[in-house]
C-alpha positions, 0 to 999 in steps of 0.5 A: 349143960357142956358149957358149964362143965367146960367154962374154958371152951365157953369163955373162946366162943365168945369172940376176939376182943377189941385189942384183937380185932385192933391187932388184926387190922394193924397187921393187915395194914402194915402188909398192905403198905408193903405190898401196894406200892411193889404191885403198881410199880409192876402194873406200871412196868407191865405196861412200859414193856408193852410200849416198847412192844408195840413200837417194835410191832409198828417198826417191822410193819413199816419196813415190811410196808416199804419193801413191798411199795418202796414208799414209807407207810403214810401217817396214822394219827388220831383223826385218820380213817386208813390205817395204811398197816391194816388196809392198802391206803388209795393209790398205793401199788404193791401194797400186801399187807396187813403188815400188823397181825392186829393194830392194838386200838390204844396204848397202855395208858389209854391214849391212840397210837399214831405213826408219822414219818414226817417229823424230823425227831433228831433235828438233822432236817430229813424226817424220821418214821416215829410211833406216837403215844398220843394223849388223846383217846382213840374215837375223839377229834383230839383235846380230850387228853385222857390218854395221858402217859405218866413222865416217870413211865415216859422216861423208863421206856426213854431210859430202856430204850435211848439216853433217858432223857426226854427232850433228846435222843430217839426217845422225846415226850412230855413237850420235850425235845422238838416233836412231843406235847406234855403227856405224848410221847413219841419214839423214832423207829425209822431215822432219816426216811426221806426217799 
């Protein structure tokens, strides 16, 4: 009986029609298309700017490390089993660590986070102390590749940190340069630290 006094209010709570919901769904669409892209660049960027962070980590425990022993922390790679920045590696005298408040167990795009001070990164024949974003997650043998780096994200961090240029500099990856395999990436943070 309401509904036939008022036809207006009974014709609106039928629903949308087709043209509507179609109208609806564009606009949706189109904002999506616009706010995607800007939110991965952001995810993207987040985790270049912790790259760099953990590097910077790494860099102040391998120099506290060779202040207390006078030796430079030995290499952590994928398949190591002492971290020499959390746990005094056999043999080494004056080690008063742990020289990292917490070893981050990977790196942003999932692969292990090494450190090696044999890799002569510059090409000046003495080696260098480098962190290595390796490709292969943490708990494998390596060859597993599932930690792979994106190259734009790999030269952003080249481009905020060195040259830009990923087979130069102090900043090498994707199998460029003298030290990197595709999908490592690997930043020199100690030059020349033969004793």
């Amino acid at each position: 009986m309401f509904f036939n006094r008022y036809p207006l209010i009974a014709k609106r709570l039928r629903g949308f029609t087709l043209i509507e919901l179609i109208v609806v769904i564009a606009i949706i669409a189109v904002l999506a298309a616009i706010i995607a892209p800007n939110a991965f660049k952001a995810i993207e960027k987040s985790k270049c700017a912790r790259a760099i962070e953990e590097s910077k980590t790494i860099k102040t425990g391998a120099f506290a490390y060779y202040s207390d022993t006078g030796l430079w922390p030995p290499a952590y790679r994928l398949t190591s089993t002492v971290n020499p920045f959390v746990t005094n590696p056999p043999g080494v005298n004056r080690w008063d660590g742990p020289y990292v408040e917490k070893w981050m167990p990977a790196h942003p795009w999932a692969g292990h986070i090494g450190w090696d001070p044999t890799i002569d990164l510059d090409g000046s024949g003495v080696v260098d102390g480098c962190v290595v974003y390796d490709d292969d997650r943490p708990g494998t043998n390596g060859g597993d590749n599932q930690g792979r780096i994106p190259r734009g994200s790999m030269t952003k961090i080249d481009g905020m940190i060195d040259d830009g240029n990923l087979g130069s500099g102090y900043v090498q990856g994707d199998g460029l340069g003298l030290a990197s395999a595709a999908g490592e990436l690997v930043i020199m943070v100690v030059r020349d630290n033969a004793p």
